[in-house]
C-alpha positions in Angstrom: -7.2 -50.6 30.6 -3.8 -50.8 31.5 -2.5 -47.6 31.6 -3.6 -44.1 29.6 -1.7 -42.4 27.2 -1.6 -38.6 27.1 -0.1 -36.0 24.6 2.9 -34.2 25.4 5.5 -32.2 24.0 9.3 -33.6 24.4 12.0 -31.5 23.1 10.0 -29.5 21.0 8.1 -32.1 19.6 4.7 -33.5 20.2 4.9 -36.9 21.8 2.1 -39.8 23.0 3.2 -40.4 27.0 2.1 -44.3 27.7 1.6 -44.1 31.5 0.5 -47.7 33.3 -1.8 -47.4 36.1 0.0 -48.1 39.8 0.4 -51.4 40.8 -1.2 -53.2 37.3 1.0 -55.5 37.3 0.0 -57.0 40.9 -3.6 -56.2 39.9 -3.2 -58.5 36.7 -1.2 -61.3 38.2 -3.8 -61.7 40.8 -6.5 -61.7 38.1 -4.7 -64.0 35.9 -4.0 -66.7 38.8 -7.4 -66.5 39.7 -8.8 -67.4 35.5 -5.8 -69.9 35.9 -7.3 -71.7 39.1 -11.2 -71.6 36.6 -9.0 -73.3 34.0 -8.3 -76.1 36.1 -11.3 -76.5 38.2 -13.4 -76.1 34.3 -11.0 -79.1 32.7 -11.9 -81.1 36.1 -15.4 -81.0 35.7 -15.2 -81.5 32.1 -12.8 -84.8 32.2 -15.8 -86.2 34.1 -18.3 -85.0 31.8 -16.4 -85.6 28.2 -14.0 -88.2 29.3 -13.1 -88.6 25.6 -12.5 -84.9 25.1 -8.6 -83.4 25.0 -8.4 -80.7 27.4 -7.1 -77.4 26.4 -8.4 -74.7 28.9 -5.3 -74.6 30.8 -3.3 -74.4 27.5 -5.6 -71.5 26.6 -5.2 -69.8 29.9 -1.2 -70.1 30.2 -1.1 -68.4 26.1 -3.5 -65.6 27.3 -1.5 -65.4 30.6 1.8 -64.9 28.3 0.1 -62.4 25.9 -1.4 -60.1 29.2 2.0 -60.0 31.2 3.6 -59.1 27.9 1.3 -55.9 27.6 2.3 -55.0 30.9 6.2 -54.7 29.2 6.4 -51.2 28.4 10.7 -51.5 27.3 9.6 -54.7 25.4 6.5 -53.0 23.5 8.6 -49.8 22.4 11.5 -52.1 21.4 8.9 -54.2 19.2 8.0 -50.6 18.1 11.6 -49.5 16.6 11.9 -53.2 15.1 8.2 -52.3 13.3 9.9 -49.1 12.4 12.8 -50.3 11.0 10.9 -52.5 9.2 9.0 -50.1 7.5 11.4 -47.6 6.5 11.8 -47.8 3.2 7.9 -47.7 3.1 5.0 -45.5 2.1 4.5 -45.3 5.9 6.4 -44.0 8.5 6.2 -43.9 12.7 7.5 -41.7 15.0 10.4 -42.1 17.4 10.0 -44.2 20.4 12.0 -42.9 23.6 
């Protein structure tokens, strides 16, 4: 997991703190260059064995790549958050604040 969350209260109200564990994001980055450096050594050995076949693994690994450091963007998650929020107002269903 990337971080924990825990409950809180915040002016009164109760509140979900999202902490990230220390030093994730070097943790990831190292994990992530590490599944990219499988990619390519995986397309290698297959564009010997299925000449004929269209790579992709790299493709897959640089999408997952974008998706993982993007979960590691707290400011950008919360801001997705209001949008959803805003989105939904006029709704049966309703979210909290996001600070």
């Amino acid at each position: 997991s990337l971080g924990q969350v825990y409950r809180a209260r915040y002016e009164g109200r109760d509140v979900a703190v999202k902490v990230q564990r220390p030093n994730m994001a070097c943790g990831v980055a190292r994990d992530l260059y590490l599944l990219g450096n499988w990619a390519r050594f995986v397309e290698s050995v297959k564009s010997i064995l299925v000449p004929k076949q269209r790579p992709y693994d790299i493709q897959l690994i640089d999408a997952f790549c974008r998706g993982a450091y993007g979960e590691l963007d707290y400011e950008h998650e919360a801001a997705n958050q209001r949008r959803f929020k805003d989105a939904i107002a006029n709704g049966p269903a309703s979210l909290r604040d996001v600070y």
